[in-house]
Backbone as a ProteinNet text record, in pm:
[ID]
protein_1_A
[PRIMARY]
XXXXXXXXXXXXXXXXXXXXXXXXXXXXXXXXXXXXXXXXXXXXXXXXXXXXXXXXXXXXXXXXXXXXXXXXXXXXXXXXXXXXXXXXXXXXXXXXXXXXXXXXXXXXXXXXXXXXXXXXXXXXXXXXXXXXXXXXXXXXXXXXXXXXXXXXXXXXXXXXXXXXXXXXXXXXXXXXXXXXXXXXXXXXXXXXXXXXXXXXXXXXXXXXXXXXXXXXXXXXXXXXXXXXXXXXXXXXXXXXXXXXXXXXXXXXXX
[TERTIARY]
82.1	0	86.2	184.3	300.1	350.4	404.4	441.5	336.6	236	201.4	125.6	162.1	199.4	243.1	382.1	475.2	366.8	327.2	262.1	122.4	6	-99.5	-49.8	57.2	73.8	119.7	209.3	281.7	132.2	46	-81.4	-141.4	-162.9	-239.9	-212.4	-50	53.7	5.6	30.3	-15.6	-117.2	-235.9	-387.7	-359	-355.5	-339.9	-262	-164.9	-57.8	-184.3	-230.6	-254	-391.5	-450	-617.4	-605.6	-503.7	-474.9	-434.4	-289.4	-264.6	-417.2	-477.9	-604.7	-737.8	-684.2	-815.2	-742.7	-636.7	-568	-574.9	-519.9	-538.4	-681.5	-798.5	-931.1	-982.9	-938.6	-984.8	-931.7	-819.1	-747.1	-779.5	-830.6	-818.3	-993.7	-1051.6	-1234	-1293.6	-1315.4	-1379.6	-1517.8	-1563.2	-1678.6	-1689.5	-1530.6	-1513.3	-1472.9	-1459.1	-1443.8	-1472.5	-1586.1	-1665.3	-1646.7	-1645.1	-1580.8	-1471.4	-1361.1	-1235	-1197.5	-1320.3	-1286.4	-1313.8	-1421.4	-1437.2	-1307.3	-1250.4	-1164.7	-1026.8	-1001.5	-903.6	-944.1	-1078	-1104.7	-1137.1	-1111	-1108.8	-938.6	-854.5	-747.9	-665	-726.2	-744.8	-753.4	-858.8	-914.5	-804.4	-805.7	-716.5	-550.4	-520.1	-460.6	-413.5	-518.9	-575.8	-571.2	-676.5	-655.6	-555	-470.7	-282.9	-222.3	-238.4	-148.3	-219.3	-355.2	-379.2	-360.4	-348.8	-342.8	-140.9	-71.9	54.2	91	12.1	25.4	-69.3	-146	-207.8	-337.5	-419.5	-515.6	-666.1	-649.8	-806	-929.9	-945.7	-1042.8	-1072.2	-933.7	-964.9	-1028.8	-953.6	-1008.2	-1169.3	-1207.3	-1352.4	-1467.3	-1382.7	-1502.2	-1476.7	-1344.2	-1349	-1447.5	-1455.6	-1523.8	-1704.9	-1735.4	-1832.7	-1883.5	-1788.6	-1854.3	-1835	-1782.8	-1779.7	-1940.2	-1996.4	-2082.3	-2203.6	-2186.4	-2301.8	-2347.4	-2224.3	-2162.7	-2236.5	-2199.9	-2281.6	-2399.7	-2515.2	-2610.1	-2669.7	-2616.1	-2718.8	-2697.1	-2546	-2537.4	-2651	-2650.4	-2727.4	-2907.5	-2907.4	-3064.2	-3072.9	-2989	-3044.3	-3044.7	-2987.5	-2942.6	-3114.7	-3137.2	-3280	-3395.2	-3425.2	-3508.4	-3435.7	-3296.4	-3244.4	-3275.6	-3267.6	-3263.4	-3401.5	-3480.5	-3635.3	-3666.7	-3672.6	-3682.3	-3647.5	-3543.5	-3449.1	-3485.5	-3650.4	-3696.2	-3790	-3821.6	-3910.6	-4035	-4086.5	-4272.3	-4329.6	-4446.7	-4462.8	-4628.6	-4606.8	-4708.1	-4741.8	-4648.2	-4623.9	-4686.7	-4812	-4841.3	-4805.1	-4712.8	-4642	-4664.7	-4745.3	-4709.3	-4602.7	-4490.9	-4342.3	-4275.2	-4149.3	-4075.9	-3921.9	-3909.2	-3753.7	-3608.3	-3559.8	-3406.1	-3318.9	-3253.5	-3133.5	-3009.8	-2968.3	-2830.7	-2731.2	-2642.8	-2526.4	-2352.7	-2267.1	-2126.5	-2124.4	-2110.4	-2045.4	-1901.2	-1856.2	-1719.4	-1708.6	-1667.4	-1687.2	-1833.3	-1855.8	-1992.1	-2068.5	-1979.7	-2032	-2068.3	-2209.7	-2246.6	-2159.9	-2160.5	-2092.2	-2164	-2119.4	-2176.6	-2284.1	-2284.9	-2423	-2496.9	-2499.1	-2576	-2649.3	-2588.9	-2607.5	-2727.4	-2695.6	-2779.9	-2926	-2919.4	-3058.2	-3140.1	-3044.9	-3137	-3195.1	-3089.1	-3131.2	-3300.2	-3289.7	-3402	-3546.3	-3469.9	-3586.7	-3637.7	-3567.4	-3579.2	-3687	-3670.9	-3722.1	-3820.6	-3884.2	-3958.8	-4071.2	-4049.2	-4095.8	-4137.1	-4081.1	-4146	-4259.3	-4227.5	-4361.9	-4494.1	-4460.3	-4567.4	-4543.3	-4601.1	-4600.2	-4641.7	-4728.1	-4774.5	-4675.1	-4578.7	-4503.4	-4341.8	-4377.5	-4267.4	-4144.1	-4025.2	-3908.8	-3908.3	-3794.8	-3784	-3628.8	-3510.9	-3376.3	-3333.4	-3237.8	-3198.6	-3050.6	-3008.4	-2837.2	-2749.3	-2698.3	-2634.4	-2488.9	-2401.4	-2228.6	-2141.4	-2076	-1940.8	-1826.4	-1774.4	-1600.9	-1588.5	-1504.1	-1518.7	-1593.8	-1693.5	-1801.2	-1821.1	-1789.1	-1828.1	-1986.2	-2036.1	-2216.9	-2269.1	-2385.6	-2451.9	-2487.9	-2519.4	-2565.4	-2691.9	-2825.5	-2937.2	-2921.5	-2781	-2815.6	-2770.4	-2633.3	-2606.5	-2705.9	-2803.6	-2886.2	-3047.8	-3031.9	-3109.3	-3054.1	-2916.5	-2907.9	-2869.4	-2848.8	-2890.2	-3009.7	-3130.2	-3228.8	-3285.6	-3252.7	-3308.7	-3248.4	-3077.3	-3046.7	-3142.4	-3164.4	-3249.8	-3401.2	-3392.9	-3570.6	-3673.6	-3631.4	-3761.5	-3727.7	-3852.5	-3858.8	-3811.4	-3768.7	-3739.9	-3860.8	-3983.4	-4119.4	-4156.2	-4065.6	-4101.3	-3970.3	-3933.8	-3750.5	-3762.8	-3773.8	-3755.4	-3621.7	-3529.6	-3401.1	-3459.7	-3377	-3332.2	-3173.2	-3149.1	-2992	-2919.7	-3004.4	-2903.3	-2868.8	-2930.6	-2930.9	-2792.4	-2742.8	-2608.4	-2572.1	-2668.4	-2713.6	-2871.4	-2899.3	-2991.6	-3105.5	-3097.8	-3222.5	-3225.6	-3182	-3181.7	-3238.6	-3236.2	-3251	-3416.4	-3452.5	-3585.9	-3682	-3620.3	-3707.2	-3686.9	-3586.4	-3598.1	-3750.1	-3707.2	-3802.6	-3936.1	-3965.2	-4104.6	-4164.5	-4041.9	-4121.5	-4144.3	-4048.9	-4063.3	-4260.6	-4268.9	-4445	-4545.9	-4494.7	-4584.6	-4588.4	-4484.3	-4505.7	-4601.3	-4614	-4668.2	-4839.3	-4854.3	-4992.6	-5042	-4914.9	-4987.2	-4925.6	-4910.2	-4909.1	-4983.8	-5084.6	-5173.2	-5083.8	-5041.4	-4999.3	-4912.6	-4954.1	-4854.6	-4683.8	-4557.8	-4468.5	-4359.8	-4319.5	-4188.7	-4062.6	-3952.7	-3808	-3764.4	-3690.5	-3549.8	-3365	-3367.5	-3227.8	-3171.8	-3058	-2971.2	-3078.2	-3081.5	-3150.5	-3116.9	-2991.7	-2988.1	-2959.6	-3016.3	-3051.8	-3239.8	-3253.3	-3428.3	-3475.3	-3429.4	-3492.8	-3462	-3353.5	-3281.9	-3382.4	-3437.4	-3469.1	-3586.6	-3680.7	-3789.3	-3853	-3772.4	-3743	-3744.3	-3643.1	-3627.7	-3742.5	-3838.5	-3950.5	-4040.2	-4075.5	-4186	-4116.4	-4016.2	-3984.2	-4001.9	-4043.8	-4063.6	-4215	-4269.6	-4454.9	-4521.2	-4383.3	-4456.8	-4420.9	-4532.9	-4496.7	-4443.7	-4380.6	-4320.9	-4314.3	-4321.6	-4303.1	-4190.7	-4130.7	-3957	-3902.5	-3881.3	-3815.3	-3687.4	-3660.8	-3516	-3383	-3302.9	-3199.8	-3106.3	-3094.1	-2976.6	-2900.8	-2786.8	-2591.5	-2572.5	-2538.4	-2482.1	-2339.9	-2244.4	-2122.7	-2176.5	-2133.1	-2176.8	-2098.8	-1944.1	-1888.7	-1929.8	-1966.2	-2005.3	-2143	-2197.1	-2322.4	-2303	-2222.3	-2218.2	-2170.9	-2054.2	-2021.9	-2080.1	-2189.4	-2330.4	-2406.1	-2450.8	-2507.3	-2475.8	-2314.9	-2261.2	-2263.9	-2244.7	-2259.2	-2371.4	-2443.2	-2631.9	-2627	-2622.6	-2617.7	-2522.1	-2460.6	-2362.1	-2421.2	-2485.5	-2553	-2681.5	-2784.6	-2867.5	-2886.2	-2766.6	-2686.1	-2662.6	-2630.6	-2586.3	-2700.7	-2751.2	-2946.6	-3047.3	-3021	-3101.9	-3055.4	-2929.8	-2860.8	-2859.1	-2852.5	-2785.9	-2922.4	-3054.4	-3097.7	-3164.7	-3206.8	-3182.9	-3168.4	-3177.8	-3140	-2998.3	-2943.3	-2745.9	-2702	-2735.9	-2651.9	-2661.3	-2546.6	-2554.5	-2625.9
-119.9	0	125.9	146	278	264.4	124.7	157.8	210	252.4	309.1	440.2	502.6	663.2	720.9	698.7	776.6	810.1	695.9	681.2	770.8	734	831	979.4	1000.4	1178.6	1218.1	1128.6	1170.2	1182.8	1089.1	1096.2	1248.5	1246.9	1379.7	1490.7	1523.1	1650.4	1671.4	1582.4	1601.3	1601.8	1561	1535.4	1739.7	1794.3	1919.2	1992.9	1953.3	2066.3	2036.7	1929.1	1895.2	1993	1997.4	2048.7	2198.6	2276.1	2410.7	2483	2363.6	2420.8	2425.3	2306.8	2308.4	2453.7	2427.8	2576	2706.8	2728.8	2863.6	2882.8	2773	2767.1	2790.8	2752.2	2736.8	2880.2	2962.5	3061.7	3204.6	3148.1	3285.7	3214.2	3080.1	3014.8	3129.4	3103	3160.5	3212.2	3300.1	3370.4	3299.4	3223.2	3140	3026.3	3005.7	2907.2	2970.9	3072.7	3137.5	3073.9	3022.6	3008.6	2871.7	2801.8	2634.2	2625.4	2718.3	2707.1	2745.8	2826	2811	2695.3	2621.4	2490.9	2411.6	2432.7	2313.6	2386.8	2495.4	2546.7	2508.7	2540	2505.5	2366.4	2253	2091.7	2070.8	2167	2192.8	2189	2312.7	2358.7	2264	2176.1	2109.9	1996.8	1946.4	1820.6	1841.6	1961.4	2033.5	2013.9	2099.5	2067.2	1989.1	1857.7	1728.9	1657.4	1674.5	1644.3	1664.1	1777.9	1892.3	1813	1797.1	1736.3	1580.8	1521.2	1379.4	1378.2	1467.6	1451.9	1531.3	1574.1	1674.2	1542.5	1501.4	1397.9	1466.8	1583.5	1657.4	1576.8	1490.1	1397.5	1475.8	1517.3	1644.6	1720.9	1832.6	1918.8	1929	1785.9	1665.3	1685.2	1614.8	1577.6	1680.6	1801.2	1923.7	1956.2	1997.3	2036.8	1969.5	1825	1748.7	1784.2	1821	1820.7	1948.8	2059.9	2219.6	2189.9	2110.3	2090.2	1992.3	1889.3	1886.4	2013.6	2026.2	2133.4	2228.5	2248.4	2369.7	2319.4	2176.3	2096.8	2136.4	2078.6	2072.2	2200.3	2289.5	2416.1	2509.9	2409.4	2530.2	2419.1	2302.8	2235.7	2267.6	2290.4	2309.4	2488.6	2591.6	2706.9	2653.2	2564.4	2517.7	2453.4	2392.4	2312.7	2423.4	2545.3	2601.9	2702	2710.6	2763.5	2666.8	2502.9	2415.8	2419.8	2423.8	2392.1	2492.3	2617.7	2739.9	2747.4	2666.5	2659.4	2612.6	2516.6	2458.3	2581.5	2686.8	2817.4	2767.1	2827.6	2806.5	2760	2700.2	2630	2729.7	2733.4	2762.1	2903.9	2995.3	3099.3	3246.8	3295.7	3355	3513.5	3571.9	3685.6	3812.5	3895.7	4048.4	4106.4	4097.7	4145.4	4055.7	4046.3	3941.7	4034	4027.2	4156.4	4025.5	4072.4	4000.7	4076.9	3992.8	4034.3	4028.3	4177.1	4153.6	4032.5	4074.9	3981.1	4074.8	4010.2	4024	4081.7	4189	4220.4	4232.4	4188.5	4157	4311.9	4420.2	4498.5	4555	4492.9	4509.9	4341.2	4240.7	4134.5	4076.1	3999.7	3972.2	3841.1	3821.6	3714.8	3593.2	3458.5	3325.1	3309	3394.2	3381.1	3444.3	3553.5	3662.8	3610.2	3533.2	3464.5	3385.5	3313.9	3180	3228.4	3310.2	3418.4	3491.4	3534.1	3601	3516.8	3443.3	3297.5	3248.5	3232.8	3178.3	3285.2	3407.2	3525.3	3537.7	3514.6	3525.2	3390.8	3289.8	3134.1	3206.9	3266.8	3250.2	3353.7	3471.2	3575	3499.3	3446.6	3375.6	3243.2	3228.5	3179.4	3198.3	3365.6	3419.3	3562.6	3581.8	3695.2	3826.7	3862.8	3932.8	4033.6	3942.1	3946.8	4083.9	4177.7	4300	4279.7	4230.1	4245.2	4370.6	4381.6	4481.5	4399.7	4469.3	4450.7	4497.1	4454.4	4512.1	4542.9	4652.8	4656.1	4766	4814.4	4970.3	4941	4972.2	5008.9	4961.6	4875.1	4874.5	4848	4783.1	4801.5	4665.8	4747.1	4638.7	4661	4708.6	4715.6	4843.7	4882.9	4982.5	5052.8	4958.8	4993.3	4916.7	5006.2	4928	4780	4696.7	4586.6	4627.4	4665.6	4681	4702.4	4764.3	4837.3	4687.1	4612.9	4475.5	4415.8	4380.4	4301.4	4272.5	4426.4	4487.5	4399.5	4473.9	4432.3	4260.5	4185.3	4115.1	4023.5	4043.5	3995.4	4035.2	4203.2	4195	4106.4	4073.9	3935.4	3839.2	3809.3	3663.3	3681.6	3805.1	3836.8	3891.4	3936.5	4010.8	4178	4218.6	4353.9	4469.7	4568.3	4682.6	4720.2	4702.2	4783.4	4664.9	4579	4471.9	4455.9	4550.6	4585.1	4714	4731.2	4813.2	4836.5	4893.2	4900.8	4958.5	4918.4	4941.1	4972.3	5103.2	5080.6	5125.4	5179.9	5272.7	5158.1	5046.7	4945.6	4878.4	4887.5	4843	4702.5	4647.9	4567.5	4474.1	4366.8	4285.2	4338.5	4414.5	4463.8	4562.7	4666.3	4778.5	4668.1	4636.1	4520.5	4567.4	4463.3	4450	4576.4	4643.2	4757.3	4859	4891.6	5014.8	4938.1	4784	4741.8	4731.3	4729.7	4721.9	4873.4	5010.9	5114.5	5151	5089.9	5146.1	5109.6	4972.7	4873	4961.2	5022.8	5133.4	5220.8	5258.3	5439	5386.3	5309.8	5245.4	5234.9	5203.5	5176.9	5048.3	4939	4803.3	4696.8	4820.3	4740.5	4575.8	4559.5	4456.1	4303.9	4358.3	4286.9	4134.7	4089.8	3916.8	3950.4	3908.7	3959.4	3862.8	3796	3741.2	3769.6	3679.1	3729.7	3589.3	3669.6	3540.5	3557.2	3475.7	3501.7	3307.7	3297	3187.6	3071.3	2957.6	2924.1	2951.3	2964	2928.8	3076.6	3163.6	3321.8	3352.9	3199.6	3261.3	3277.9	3210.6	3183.5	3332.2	3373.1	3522.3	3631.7	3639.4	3689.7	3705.4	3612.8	3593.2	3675.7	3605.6	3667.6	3892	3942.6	4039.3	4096.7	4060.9	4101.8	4097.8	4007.8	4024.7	4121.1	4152.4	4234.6	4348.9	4370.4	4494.5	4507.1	4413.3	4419.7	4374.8	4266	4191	4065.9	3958	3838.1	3794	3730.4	3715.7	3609.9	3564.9	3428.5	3395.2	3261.3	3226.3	3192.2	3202.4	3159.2	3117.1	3036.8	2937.9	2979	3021.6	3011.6	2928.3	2812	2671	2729.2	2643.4	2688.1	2525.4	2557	2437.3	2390	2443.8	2404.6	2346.1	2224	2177.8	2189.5	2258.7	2309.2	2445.5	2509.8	2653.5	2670.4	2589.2	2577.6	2520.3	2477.2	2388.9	2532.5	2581.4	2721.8	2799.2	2881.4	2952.1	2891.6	2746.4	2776.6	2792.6	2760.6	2755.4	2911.5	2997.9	3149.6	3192.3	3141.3	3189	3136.3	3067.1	2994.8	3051.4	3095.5	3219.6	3356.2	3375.2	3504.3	3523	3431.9	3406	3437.5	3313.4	3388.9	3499.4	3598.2	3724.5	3777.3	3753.7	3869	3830.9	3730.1	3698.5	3764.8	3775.2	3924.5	3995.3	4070.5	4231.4	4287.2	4206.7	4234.6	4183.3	4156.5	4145.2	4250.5	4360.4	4462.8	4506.9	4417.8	4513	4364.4	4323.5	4161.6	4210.8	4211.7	4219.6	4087.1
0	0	0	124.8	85.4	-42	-118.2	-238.5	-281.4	-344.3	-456	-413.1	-269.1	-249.7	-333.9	-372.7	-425.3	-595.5	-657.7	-794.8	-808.1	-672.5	-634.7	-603.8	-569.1	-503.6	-737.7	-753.1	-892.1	-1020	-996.6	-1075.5	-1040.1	-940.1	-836.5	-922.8	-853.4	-952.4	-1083.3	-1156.8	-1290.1	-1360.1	-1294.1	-1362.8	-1326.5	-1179.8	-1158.2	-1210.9	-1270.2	-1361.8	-1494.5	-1516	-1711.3	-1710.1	-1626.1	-1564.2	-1565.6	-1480.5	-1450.1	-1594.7	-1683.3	-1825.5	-1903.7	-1946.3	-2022.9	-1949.3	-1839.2	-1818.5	-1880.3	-1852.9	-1910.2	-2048.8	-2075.4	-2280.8	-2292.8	-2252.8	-2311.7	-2315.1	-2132.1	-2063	-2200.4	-2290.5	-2390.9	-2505.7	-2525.6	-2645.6	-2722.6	-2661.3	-2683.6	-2609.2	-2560.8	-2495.2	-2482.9	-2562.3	-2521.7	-2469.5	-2394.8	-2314.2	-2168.7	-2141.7	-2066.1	-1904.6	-1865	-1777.4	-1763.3	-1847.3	-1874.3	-1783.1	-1858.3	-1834.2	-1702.4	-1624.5	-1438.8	-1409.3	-1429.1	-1364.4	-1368	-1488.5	-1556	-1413.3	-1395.6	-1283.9	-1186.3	-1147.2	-1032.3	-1002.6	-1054.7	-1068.8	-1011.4	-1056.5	-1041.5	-913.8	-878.5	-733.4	-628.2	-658	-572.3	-535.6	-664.9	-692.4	-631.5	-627.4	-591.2	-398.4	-364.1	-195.4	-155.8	-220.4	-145.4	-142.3	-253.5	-265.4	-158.8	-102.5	15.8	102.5	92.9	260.9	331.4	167.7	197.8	276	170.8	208.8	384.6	403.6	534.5	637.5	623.2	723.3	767.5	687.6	730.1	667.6	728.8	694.4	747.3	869.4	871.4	776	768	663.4	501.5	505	378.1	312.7	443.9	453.9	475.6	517.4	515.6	397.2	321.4	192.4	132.6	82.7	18.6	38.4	163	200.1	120.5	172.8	144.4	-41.8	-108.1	-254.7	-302.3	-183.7	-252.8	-229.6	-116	-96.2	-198.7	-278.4	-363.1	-541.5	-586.4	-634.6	-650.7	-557.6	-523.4	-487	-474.4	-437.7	-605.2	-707.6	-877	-896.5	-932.7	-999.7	-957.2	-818.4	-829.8	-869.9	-898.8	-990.2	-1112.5	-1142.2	-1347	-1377.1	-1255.5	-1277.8	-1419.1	-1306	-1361.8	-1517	-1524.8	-1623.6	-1755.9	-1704.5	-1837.3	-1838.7	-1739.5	-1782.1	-1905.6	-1853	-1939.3	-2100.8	-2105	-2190.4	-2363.5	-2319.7	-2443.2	-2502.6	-2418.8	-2458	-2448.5	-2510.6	-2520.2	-2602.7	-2620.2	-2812.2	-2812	-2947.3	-2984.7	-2972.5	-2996.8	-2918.6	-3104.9	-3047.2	-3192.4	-3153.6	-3164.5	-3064.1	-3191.9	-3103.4	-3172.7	-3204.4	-3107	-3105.2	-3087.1	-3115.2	-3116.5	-3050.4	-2983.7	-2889.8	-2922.7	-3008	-3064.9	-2955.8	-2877.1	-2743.7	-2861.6	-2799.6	-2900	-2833.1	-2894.7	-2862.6	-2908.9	-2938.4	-2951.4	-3096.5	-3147	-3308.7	-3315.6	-3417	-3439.3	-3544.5	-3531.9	-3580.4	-3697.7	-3781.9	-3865.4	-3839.7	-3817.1	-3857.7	-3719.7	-3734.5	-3588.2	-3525	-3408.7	-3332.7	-3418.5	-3388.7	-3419.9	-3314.8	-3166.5	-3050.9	-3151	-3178.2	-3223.7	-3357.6	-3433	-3552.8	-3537.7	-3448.2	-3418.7	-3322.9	-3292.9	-3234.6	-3353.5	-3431.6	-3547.9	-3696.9	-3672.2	-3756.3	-3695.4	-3566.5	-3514.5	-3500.8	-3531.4	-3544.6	-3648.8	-3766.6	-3942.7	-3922.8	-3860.3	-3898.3	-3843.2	-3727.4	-3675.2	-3745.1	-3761.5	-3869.8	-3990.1	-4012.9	-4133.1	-4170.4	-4024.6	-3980.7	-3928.9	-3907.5	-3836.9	-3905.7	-4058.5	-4120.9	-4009.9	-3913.9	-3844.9	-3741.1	-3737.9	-3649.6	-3660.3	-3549.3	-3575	-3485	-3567.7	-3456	-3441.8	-3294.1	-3237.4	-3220	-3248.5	-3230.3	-3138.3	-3036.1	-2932.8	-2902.6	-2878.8	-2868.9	-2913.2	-2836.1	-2854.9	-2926.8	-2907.9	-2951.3	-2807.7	-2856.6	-2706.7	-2796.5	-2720	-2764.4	-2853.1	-2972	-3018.8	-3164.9	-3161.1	-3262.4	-3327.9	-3490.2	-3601.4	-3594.6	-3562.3	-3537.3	-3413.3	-3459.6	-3312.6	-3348.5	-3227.4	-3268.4	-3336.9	-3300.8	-3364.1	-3524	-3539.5	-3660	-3753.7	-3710.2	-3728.9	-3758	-3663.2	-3671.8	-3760.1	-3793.7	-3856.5	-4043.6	-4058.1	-4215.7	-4216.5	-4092.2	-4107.2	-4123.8	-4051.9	-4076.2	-4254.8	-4298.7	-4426.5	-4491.1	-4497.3	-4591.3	-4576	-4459.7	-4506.6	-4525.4	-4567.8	-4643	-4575.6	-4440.8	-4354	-4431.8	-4454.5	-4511.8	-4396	-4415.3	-4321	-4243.2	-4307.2	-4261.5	-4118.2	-4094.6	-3960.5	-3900.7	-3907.5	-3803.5	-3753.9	-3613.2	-3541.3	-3449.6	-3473.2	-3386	-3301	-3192	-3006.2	-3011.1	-3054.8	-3024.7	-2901.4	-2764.2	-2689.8	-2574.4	-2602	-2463.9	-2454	-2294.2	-2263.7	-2203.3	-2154.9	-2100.6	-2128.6	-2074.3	-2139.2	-2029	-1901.5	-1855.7	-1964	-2016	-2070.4	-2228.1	-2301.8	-2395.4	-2407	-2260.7	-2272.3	-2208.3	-2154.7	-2064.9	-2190.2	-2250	-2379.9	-2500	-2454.9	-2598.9	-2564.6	-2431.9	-2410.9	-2346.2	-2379.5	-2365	-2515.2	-2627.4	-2754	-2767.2	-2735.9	-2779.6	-2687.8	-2564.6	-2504.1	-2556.3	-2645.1	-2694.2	-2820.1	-2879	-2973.9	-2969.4	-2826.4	-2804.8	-2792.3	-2780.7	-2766	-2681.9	-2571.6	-2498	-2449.5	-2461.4	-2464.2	-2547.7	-2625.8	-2743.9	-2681.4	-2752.7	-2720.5	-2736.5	-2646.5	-2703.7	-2673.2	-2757.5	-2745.4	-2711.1	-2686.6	-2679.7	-2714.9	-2847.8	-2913.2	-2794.2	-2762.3	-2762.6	-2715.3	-2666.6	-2646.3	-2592.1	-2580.9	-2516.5	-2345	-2323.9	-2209.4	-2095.5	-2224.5	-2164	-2153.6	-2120.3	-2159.9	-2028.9	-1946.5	-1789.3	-1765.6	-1770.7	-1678.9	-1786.8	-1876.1	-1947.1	-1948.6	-1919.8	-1884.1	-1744	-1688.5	-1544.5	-1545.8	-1609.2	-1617.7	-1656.6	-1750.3	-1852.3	-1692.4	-1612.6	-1533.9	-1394.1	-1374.4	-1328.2	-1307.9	-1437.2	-1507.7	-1540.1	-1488.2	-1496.9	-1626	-1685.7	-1813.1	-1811.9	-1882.1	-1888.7	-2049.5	-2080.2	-2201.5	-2272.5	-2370.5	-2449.4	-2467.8	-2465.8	-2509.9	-2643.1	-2705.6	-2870.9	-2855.2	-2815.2	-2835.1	-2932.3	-2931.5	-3009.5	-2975.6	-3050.4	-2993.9	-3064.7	-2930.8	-2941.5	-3006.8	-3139.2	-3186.5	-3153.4	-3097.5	-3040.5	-2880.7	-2786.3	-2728.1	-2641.3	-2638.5	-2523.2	-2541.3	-2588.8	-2573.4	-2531.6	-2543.7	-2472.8	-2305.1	-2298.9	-2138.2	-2101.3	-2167.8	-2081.3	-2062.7	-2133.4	-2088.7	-2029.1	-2010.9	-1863.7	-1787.6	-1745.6	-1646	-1608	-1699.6	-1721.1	-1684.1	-1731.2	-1624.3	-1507.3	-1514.7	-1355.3	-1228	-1308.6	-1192	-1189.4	-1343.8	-1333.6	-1266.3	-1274.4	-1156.6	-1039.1	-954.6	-862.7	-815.3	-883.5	-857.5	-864.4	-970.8	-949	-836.1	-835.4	-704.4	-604.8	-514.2	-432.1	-482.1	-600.8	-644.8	-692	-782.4	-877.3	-1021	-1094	-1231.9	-1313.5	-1273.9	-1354.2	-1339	-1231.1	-1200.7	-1251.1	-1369.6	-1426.8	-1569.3	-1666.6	-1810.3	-1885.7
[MASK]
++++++++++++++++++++++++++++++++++++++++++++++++++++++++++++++++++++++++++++++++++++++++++++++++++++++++++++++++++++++++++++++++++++++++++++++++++++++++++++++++++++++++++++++++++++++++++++++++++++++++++++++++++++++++++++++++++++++++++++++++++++++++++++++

């Protein structure tokens, strides 16, 4: 049994050196691994700790770590609950407005998030001729135009006419998103009106959420993340953002 100390502490070291390198590379590799790439450190960390404690003789310290890690578990996974529920949107949804959440522009050209939201707004418009986007998204760093205005000549490529695109460009944030877009449908007069929101799937719960905040209830329109680590990393990304709105707010969370 002491022989194969020396082999368990040497496995330990290195799953934690190979774990700590792979989170750093991922954390500069994409920014849409970002949130991934803490877990993948903080797996690290851990693996890390219990190394130090097994070699130090701290079996206590051990066993509370382990403990306060599942707790930690079990209290992300039950906010993720209602994030994945959310996540399939609404069916059947015959929406007056349809509010497109911006996303990331790469100077004129929209992000691949941003893509895959307006893709799902074009599909959805075209299924429901009636239906007036409302684009959402100001200028940050980074970006030639506003997103709205982005999002705008994108949807006419794929054939929605200008006369059913309404830009939102001064919004900085995704409360600002939906609170600029549902005073534009008040200045409008319809209020009453059925009203959707396209964005990520796994921005619909926090999104949803924000809209009744604000004294409205809202419909969900799905936009799937076809990359399947970039999708694990946004929830993991809501699920921290959650978190934080639940203490701070939903309006002090981008």
């Amino acid at each position: 049994m002491e022989q194969n100390k020396p082999r368990t502490k040497l496995i330990c070291s290195v799953s934690s050196s190979a774990l700590m390198a792979l989170g750093i590379f991922a954390r500069f590799a994409d920014t849409g691994f970002r949130y991934l790439s803490y877990v993948v450190m903080l797996a690290s960390l851990v693996i890390f700790l219990f190394d130090m404690m097994g070699r130090f003789g701290l079996k206590r310290a051990a066993v509370a770590l382990a403990m306060l890690i599942a707790i930690g578990i079990v209290f992300f996974t039950a906010v993720e609950v209602p994030i994945i529920a959310a996540s399939g949107g609404d069916k059947d949804v015959d929406a007056d407005y349809v509010i497109v959440l911006g996303a990331l522009v790469r100077g004129k050209t929209p992000s691949v998030s941003l893509r895959y939201r307006l893709d799902r707004a074009a599909d959805y418009m075209a299924e429901h001729p009636g239906a007036v986007a409302i684009v959402s998204g100001g200028q940050g760093a980074g970006e030639d135009i506003t997103e709205a205005e982005a999002m705008e000549h994108y949807l006419i490529s794929r054939g929605i006419p200008i006369s059913r695109i309404i830009r939102e460009d001064k919004s900085e944030s995704t409360y600002q998103n939906i609170s600029n877009s549902l005073s534009i449908i008040s200045q409008r007069g319809d209020s009453g009106k059925k009203i959707a929101i396209v964005s990520a799937e796994y921005h619909l719960y926090r999104a949803k959420k924000i809209a009744q905040s604000l004294g409205t209830d809202v419909y969900g329109v799905p936009a799937r993340t076809e990359n399947t680590l970039m999708k694990i990393n946004y929830f993991i990304r809501e699920g921290c953002g959650v978190i934080y709105s639940f203490f701070f707010g939903f309006e002090r969370r981008r």
